[in-house]
C-alpha positions as CSV (number, residue, x, y, z in Angstrom):
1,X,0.0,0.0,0.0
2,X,2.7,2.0,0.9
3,X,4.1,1.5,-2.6
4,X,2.7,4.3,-4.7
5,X,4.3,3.4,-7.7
6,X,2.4,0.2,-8.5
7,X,0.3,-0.5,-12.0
8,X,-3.3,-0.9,-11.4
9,X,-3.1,-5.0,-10.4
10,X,-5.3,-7.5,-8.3
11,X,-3.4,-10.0,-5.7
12,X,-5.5,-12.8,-4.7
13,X,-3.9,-13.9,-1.5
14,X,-6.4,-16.8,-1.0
15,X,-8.2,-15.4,2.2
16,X,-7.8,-11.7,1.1
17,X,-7.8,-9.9,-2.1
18,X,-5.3,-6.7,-2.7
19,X,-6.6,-4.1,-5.7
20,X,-4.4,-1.4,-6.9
21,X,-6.5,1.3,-8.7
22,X,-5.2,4.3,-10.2
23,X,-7.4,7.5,-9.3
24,X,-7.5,10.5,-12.1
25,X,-8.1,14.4,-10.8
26,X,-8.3,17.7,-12.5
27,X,-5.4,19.8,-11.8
28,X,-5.6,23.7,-12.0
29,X,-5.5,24.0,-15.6
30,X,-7.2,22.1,-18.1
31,X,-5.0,19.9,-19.5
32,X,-3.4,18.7,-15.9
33,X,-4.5,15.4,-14.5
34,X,-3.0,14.5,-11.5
35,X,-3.1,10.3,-10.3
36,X,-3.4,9.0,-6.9
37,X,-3.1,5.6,-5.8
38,X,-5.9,3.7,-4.5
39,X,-5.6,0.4,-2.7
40,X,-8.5,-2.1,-2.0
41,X,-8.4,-5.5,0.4
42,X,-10.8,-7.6,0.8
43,X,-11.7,-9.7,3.0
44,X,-15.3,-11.7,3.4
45,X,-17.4,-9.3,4.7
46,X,-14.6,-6.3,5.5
47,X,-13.4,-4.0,2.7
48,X,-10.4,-1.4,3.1
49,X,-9.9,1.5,1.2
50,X,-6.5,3.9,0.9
51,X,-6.6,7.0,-1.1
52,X,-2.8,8.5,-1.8
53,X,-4.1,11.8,-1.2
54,X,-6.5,14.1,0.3
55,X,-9.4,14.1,-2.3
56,X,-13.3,14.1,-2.2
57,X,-13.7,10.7,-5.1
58,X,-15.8,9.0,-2.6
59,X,-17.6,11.1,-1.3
60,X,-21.0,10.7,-3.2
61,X,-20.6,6.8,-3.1
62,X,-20.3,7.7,0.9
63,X,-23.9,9.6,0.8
64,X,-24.7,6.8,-1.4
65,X,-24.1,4.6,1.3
66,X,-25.5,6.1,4.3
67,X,-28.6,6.6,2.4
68,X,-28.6,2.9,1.2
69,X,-27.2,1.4,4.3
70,X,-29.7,-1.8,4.1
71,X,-29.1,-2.6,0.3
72,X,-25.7,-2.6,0.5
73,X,-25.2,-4.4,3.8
74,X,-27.7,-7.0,1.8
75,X,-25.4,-7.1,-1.2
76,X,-22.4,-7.4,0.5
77,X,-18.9,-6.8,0.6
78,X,-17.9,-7.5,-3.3
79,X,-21.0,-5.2,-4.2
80,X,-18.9,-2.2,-1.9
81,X,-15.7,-3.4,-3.8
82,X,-16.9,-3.3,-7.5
83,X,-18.5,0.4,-6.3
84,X,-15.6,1.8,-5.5
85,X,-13.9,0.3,-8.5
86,X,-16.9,1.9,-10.6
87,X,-16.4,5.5,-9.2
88,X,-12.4,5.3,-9.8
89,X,-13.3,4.3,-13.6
90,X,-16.4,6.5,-14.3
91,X,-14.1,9.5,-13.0
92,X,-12.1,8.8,-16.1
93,X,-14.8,9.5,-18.2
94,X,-14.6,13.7,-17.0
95,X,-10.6,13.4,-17.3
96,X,-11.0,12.4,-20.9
97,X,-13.5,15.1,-21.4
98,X,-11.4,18.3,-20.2
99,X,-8.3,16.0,-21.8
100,X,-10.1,16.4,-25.6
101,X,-11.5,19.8,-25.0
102,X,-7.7,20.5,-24.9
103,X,-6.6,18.6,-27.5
104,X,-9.1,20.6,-29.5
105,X,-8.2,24.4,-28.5
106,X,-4.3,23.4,-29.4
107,X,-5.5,22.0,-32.7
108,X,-7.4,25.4,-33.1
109,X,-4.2,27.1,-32.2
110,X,-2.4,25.0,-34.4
111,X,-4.5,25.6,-37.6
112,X,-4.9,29.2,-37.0
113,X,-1.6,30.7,-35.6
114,X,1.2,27.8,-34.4
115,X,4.2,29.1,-32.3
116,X,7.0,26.7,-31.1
117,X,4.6,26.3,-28.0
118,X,2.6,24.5,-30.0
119,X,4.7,21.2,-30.3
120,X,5.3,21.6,-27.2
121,X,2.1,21.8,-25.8
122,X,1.5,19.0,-28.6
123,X,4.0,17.1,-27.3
124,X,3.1,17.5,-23.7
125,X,-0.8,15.8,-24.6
126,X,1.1,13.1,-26.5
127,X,3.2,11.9,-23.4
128,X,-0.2,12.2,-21.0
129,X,-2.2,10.0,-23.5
130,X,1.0,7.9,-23.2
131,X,0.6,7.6,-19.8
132,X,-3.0,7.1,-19.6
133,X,-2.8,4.0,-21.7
134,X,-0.1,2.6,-19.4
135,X,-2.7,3.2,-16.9
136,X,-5.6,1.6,-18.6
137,X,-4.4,-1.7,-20.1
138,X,-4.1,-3.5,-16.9
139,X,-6.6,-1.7,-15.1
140,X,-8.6,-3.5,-18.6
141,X,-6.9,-6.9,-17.1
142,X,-7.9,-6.7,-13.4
143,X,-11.4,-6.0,-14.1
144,X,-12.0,-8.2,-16.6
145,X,-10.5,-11.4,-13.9
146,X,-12.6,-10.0,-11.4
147,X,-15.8,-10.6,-13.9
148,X,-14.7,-14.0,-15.0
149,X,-14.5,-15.0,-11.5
150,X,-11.1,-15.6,-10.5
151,X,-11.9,-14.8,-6.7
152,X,-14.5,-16.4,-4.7
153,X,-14.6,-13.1,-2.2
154,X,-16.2,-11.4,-5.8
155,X,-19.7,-13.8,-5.9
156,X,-21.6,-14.2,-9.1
157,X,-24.0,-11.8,-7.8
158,X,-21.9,-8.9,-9.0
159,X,-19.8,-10.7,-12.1
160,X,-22.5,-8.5,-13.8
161,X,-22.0,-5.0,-12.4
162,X,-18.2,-5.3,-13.0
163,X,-19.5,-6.5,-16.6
164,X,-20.6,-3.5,-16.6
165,X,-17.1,-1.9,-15.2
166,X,-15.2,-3.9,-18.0
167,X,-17.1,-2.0,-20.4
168,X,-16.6,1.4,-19.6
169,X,-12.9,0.7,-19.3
170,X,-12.9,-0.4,-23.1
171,X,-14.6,2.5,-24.1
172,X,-12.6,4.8,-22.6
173,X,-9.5,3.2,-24.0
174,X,-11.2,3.8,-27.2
175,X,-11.8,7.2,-26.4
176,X,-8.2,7.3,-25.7
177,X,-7.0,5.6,-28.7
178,X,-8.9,8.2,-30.5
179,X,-7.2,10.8,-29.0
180,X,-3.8,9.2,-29.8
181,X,-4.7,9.4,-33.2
182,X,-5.9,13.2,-33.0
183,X,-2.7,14.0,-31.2
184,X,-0.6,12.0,-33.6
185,X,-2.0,13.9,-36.7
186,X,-1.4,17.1,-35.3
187,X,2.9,16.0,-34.8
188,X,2.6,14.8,-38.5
């Protein structure tokens, strides 16, 4: 946990489960996204989570919760695990808009009056869509053996809300695979 440097990863430790997430944030200016680590364990019936830093990304799932105490307390622990993996990736989803609103103002700038900023600011997208893709691939990988069912702390119950997970991880990789390309056409 302590280990900040880690690749989104599961760890299946028989009795316990370890999750490495990577959390995305807004920075001050649009094109800065900041990453936090976020660790899971899980045990049957207990669930940990560690946030790097000091931010608010669970703090509607936390109303959520009080205001939903019975249903999740019915659904159980995995349910509480695949929500906060849920939150972590639909967060991703808002990075990735203020991420192509920028693409498209330096594209602007870059059709209508480039300065040797330009490939630099260029440049500087191409290296965070680098990263984010670094980010995203086994992020892909852990949700996708949490679905099939790798773990029995994650019951079948939920191998269809992670389903759901899984997908919006592809899609944003798409989304990020089409910003690649934008990015890419610009350097050319």
């Amino acid at each position: 946990i302590a280990n900040t440097a880690q690749r989104p990863k599961k760890e299946d430790y028989g009795d316990y489960i370890y999750i490495v997430l990577k959390a995305l944030h807004h920075g001050a200016q649009n094109n800065e996204v900041f990453i936090e680590q976020v660790s899971i364990v899980v045990w049957e019936g207990l669930v940990i989570s560690f946030e790097e830093g000091h931010t608010d990304l669970f703090g509607q799932l936390v109303e959520r919760i009080k205001k939903s105490r019975e249903r999740f307390a019915r659904l159980g622990h995995d349910y509480l695990v695949y929500s906060l993996m849920d939150t972590v990736v639909d967060n991703y989803f808002a990075i990735l808009e203020r991420l192509g609103d920028g693409i498209e103002d330096i594209e602007d700038e870059l059709v209508g009056s480039p300065t040797p900023d330009t490939l630099i600011k260029i440049r500087a997208f191409k290296n965070e869509i680098a990263f984010l893709l670094k980010t995203l691939w086994p992020l892909r990988e852990l949700i996708s053996g949490l679905e099939r069912g790798e773990s029995r702390l994650m019951g079948q119950h939920v191998r269809l809300y992670l389903r759901d997970v899984y997908d919006h991880t592809i899609e944003i990789v798409e989304t990020v695979e089409t910003l690649r390309e934008m990015v890419s056409g610009m350097i050319d």
